[in-house]
C-alpha positions in Angstrom: -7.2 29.5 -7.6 -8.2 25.8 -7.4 -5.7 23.6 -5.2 -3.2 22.0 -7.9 -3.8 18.4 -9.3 -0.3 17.6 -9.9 3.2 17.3 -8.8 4.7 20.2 -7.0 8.7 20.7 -6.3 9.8 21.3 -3.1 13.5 21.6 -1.9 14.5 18.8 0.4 17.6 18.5 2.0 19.9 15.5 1.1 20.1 13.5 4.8 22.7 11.1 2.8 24.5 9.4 -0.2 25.3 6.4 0.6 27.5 4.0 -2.4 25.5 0.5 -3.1 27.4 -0.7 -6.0 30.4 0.5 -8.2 27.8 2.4 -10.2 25.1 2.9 -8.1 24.4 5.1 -4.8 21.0 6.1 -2.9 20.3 9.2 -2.1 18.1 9.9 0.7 16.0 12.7 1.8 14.5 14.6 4.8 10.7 15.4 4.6 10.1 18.5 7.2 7.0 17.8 9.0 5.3 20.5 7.6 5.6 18.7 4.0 5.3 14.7 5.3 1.8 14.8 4.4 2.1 16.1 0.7 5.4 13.7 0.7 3.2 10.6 0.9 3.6 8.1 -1.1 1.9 4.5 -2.2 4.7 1.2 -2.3 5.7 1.4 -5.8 5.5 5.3 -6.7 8.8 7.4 -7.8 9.5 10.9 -7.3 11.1 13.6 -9.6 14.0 15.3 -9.5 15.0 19.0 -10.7 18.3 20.4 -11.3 19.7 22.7 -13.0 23.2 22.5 -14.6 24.9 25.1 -16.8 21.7 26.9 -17.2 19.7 23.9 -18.6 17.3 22.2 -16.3 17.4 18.5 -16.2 14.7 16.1 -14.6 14.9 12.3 -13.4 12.7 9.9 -12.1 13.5 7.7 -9.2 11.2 5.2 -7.7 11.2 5.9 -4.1 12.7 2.2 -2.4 11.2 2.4 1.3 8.1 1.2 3.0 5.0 3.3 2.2 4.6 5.5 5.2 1.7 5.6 7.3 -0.8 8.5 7.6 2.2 11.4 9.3 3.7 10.4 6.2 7.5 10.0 5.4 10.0 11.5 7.7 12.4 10.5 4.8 12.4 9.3 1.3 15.6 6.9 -0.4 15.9 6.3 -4.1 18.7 4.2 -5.7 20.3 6.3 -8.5 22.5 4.1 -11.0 25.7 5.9 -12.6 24.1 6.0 -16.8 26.9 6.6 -19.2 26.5 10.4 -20.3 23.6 10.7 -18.2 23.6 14.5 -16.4 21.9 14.2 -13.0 23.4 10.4 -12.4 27.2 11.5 -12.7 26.3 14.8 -10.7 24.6 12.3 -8.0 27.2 9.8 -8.1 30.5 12.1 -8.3 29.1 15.7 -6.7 26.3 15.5 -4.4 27.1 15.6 -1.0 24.8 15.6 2.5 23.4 18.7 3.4 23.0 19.8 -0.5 19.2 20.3 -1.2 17.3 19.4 -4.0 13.8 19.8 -5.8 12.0 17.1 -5.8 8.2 16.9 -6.9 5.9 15.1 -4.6 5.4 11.2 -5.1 3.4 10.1 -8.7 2.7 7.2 -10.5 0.7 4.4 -11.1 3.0 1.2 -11.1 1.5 0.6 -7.4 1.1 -2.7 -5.3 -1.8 -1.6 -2.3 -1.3 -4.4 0.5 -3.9 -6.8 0.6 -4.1 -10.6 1.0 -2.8 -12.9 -2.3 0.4 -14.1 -3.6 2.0 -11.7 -5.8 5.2 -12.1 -7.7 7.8 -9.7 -9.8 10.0 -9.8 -12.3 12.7 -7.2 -12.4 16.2 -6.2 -13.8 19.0 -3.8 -12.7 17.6 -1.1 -11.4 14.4 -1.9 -11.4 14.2 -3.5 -8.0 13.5 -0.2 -6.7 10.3 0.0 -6.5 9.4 -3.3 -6.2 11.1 -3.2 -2.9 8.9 -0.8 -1.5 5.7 -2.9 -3.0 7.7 -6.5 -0.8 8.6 -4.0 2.2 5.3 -2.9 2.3 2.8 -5.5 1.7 4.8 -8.4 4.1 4.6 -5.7 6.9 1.3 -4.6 6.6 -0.9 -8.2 5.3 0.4 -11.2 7.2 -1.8 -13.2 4.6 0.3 -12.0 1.5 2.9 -13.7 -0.1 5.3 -12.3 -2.6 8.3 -13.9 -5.4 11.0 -11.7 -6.5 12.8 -13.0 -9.3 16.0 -10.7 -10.4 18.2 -10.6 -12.8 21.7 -8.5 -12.7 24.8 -8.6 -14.2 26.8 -10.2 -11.6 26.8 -10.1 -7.5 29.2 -6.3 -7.1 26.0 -4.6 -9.4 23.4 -5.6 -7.6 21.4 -2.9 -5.8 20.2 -3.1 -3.0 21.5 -6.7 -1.7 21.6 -6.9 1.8 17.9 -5.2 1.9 16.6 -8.2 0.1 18.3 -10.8 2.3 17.6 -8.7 5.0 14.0 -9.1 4.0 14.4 -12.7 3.3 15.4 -13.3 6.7 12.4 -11.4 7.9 9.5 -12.8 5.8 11.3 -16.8 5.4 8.3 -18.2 4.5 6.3 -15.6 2.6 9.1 -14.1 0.8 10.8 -15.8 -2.2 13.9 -14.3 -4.0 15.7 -16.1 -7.5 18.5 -14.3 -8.2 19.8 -14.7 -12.0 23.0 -13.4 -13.0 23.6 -12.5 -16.6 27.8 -12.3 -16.5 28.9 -14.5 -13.9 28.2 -18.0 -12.7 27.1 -18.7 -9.2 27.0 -22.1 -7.2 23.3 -22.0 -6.6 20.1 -20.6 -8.9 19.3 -21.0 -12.0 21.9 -20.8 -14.6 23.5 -17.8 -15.4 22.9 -15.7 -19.0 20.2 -13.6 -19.7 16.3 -13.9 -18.9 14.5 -13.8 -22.7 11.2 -15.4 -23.1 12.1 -18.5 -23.6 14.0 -19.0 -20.4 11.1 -17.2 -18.3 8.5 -19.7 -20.1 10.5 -23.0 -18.3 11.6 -21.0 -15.2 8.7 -19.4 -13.9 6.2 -22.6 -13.7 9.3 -24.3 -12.0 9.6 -21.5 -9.3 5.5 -21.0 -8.5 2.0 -22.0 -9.5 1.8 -19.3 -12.2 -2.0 -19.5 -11.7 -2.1 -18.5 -8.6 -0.5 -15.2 -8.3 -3.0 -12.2 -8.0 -0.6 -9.8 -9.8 2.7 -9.6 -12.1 5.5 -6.1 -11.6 7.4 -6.5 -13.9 10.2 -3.9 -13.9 13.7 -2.9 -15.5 14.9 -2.7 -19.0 12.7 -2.4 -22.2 14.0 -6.0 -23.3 13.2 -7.7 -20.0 9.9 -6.1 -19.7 8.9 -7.7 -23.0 10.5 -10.9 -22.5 8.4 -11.3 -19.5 5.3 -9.8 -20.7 5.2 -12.2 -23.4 6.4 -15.3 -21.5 3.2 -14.2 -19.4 0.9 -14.4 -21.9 2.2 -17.8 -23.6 1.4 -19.3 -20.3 -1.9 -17.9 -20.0 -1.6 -15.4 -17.8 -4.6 -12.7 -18.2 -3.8 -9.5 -19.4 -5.2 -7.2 -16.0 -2.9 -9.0 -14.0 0.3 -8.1 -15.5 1.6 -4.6 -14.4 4.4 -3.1 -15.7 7.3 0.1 -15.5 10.0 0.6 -18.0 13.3 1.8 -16.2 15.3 1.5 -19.7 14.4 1.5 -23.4 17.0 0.6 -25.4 17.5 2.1 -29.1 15.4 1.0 -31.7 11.5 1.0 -33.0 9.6 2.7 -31.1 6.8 0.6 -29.2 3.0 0.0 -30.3 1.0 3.4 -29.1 -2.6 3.7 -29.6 -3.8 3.1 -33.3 -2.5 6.0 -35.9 -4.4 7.5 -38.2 -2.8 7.5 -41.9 -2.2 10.9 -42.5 -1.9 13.3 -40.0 -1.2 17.3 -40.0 1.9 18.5 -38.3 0.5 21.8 -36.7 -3.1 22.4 -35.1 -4.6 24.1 -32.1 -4.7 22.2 -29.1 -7.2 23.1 -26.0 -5.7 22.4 -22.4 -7.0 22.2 -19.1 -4.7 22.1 -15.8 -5.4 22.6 -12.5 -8.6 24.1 -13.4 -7.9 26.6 -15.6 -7.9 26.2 -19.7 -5.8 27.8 -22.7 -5.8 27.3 -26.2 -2.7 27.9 -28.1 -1.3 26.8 -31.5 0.9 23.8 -32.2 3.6 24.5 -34.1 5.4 22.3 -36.9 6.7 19.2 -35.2 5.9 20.3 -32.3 4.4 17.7 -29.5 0.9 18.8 -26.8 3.5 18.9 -24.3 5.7 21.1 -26.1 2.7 23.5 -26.9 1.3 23.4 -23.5 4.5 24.0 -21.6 5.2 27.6 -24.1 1.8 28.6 -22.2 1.9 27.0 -19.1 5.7 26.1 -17.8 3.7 24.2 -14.7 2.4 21.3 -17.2 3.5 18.0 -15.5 6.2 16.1 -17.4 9.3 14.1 -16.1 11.1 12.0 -18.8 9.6 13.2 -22.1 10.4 9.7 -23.7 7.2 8.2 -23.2 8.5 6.2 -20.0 7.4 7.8 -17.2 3.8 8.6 -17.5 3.8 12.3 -15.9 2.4 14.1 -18.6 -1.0 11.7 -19.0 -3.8 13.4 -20.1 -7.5 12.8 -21.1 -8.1 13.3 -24.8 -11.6 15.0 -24.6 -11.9 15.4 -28.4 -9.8 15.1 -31.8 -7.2 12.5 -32.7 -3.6 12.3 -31.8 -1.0 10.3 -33.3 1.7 9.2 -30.5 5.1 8.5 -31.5 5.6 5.8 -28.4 4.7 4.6 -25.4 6.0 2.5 -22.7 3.6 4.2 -19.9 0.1 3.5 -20.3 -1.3 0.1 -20.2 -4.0 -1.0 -22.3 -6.7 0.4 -20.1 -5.8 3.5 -19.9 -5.4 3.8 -23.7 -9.1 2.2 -23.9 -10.2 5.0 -21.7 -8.9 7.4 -23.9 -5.8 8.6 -22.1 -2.5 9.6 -24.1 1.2 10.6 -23.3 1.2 14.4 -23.8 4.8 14.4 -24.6 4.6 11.6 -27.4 1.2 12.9 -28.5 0.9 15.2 -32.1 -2.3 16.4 -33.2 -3.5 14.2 -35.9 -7.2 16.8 -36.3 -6.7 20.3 -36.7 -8.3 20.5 -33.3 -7.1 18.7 -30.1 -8.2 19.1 -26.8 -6.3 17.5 -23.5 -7.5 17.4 -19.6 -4.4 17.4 -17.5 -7.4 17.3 -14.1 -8.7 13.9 -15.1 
């Protein structure tokens, strides 16, 4: 059988859970050496988690938060977990998991990736979405003493912001090729930028006052839907170009559903869709209102997926042939789209005939 082409779970042990805010806690993992080299990961990528509660199994992403390792790998892996209301793995990792617990955890994905090299790069990112943008800062000031990176962050107040003393501990580091703007949506501090929240307008006057725009190489921008967006379009109004501007969604709040690829007017609900994974193929029906994924994974349990909302990008595929009509998608960036790629899990078959590459 051909060597698989996507995540894998493996158990890892939990080394520690350590609290960071009121709502938040980071969970850390030991890599065995035997599994350091599959465990490797690029500054930026996020890992996913399995577990299984009450007989249903529940996944999670987490972007991993520590320097890229180097080629031994990662003799350890941290994510920051923050405590969701109703959300099944975060209470279980914030109220119930304990040292020496293990956990399966697929090996590092993702795309939202900052590779060191020399430039000025900057970030704009909210709650939880420093994550992995401190392993893109962590990473690229250690390894290209002729980058230069700006974090600008936004949190609630001071108590929920993760991952604090790593950032002034970075600061302190990297004084001249690191700058941090901290914003603060619920609390007023004595220095910064006035508090309340970062919406397009604000990011329009604030980011030319904080950098030469025109100058930085490339944009993360990170956290909630409504951030994202904010700052994607305050980019653009200032005439930032489009390949420059990278972007993960941690949170999408409720509402429409965002711009997918173009839809075609009328499309069946059921159809046949073609699948190749790992090297092998299938074809199976789709039944009615059924998505690829959901297909797929009847057949093949082993497809790739993670958040099935259209966030996280697992479940990418290559759409070889037929049309698909996808529901949302905060994943792919327009590229990717142009290329031909859809979310599997957000993807219905829009031809009577569909046919996906999972290898590609």
């Amino acid at each position: 059988m051909a060597a698989a082409r996507h995540g894998t779970f493996h158990r890892l042990r939990v080394a520690s859970v350590e609290p960071l805010t009121d709502d938040a806690v980071a969970v850390t993992f030991a890599v065995p050496e035997e599994l350091r080299d599959a465990f490797r990961h690029a500054p930026g990528q996020h890992l996913t988690v399995r577990h299984t509660a009450e007989g249903t199994e529940i996944r999670r992403t987490y972007s991993v938060c520590g320097q890229a390792p180097g080629p031994e790998g990662p003799s350890a892996l941290r994510v920051g977990v923050r405590l969701v209301d109703g959300g099944a793995f975060s209470t279980y990792a914030f109220k119930e998991l304990r040292a020496g617990d293990e956990l399966e955890v697929m090996t590092p994905a993702g795309r939202f990736v900052l590779e060191p090299r020399p430039g000025h790069f900057a970030a704009v990112v909210g709650g939880s979405g420093i994550t992995p943008v401190l392993s893109m800062a962590t990473t690229l000031l250690a390894r290209e003493p002729a980058a230069r990176f700006t974090l600008l962050r936004s949190d609630r107040t001071t108590a929920s912001t993760m991952f604090l003393e790593e950032v002034a501990d970075l600061k302190d580091r990297y004084p001249g090729r690191l700058q941090v703007v901290q914003t603060l949506s619920r609390e007023e501090q004595q220095a910064g930028p006035a508090s309340g929240r970062l919406d397009e307008r604000r990011l329009t006057g604030l980011l030319p006052a904080l950098l030469p725009v025109d100058s930085v190489e490339g944009w993360f921008l990170c956290g909630p839907h409504g951030l994202v967006l904010s700052a994607e379009r305050a980019l653009h109004g200032l005439g930032v170009p489009r390949e420059r501007v990278h972007q993960e969604i941690f949170h999408v709040e409720d509402g429409p559903a965002a711009p997918a690829a173009d839809r075609p007017a009328a499309a069946p609900t059921r159809g046949t869709v073609t699948a190749t994974l790992d090297g092998r193929g299938g074809r199976w029906p789709v039944r009615e209102g059924e998505s690829l994924l959901e297909a797929v994974l009847r057949n093949r349990p082993d497809a790739p997926y993670a958040c099935k909302g259209g966030v996280c990008g697992t479940c990418r595929a290559f759409l070889v042939s037929g049309e698909v009509r996808m529901d949302r998608n905060f994943a792919l960036e327009d590229d990717e789209l142009t290329a031909g790629y859809v979310l599997a899990c957000q993807s219905r078959p829009a031809t009577e005939e569909v046919e996906l590459d999972f290898d590609r």
